[in-house]
C-alpha positions in Angstrom: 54.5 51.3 6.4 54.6 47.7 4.6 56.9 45.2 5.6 57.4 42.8 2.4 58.5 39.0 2.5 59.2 37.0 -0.8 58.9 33.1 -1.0 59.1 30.2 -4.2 62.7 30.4 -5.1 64.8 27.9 -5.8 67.2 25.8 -8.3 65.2 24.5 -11.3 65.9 23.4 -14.8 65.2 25.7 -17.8 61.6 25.3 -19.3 59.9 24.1 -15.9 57.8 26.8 -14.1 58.0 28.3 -10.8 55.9 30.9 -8.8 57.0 33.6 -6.4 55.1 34.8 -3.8 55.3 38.1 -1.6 53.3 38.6 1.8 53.0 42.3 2.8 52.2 43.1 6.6 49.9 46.3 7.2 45.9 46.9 6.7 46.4 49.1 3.4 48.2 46.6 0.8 45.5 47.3 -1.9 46.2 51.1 -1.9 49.9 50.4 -3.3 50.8 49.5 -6.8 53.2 46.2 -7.0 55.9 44.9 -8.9 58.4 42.3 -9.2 62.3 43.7 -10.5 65.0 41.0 -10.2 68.9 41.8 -10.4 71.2 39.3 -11.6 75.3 39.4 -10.5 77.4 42.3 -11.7 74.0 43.8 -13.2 71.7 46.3 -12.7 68.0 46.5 -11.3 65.7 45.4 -13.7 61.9 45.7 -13.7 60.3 42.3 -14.4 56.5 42.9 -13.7 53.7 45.8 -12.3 50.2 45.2 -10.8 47.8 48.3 -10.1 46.0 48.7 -6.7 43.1 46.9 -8.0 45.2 44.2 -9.8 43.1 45.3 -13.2 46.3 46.0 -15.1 49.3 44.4 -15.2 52.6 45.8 -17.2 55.2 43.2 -18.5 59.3 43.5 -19.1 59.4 42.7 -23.1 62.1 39.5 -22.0 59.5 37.8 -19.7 55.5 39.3 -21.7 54.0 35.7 -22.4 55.8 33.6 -20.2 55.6 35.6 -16.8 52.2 36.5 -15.0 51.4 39.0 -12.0 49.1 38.5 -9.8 47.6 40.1 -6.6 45.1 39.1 -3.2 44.4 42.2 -1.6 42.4 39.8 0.8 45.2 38.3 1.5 48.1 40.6 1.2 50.1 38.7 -1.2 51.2 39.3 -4.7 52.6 36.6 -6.9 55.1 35.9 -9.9 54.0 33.4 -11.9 57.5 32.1 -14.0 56.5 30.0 -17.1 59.1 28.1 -19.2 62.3 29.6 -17.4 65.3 30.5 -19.3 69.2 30.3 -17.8 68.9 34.0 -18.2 66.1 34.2 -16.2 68.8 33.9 -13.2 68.4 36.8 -10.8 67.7 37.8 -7.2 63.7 38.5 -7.5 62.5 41.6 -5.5 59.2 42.5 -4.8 58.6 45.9 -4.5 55.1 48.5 -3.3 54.8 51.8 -4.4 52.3 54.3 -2.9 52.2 56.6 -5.9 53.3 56.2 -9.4 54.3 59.4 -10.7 56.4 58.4 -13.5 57.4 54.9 -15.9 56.2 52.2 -13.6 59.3 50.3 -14.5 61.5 52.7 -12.7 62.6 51.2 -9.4 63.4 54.8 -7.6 59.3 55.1 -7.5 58.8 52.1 -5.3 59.3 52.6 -1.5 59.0 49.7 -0.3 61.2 46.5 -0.9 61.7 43.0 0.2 64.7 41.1 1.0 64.5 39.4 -2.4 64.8 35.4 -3.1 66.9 33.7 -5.6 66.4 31.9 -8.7 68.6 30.4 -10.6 67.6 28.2 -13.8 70.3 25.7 -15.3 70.6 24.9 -18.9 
């Protein structure tokens, strides 16, 4: 089982940056796939980012590819969002999520079994 805990959210301006981080518990982090989704109010799930087990491909959402970068320590146990030049629409609860097996579209959520409690981030115009 994997216990996940996201960090680095917060209130920011648009165009600054800010980076999320998510700490897994267990000995067996680098055998899941990773990924971030983020849900904004009255809106559905929405994949953001995905890291492989190895963190030697990465898969991008077309609204964040360029400004967004994923990023994984299996040493560590942590997996990061990297958020470059945030928009207003950017504003979402951000989730990370584990996934022991990908058997489908790595952007659909229902493939992830593991999720954390999600932290906010809002971005003001």
């Amino acid at each position: 089982q994997v216990q996940l805990v996201e960090s680095g959210g917060g209130l920011v301006q648009a165009g600054v940056s800010l980076r999320l981080s998510c700490a897994a518990s267990g000995r067996t982090f680098s055998s899941y796939h990773m990924a971030w989704f983020r849900q904004a109010p009255g809106k559905e799930r929405e994949f953001v980012a995905h890291i492989t087990r190895s963190g030697g491909r990465t898969y991008y959402a077309d609204s964040v590819k360029g400004r967004f970068t994923i990023s994984r320590d299996n040493a560590k146990n942590t997996v990061s969002l990297q958020m470059n030049s945030l928009k207003p629409e950017d504003t979402a609860v951000y989730y990370c999520a584990a996934a022991a097996l990908i058997t489908g579209y790595y952007s659909d959520y229902a493939l992830y079994n593991y999720w954390g409690q999600g932290t906010q981030v809002t971005v003001s115009s």
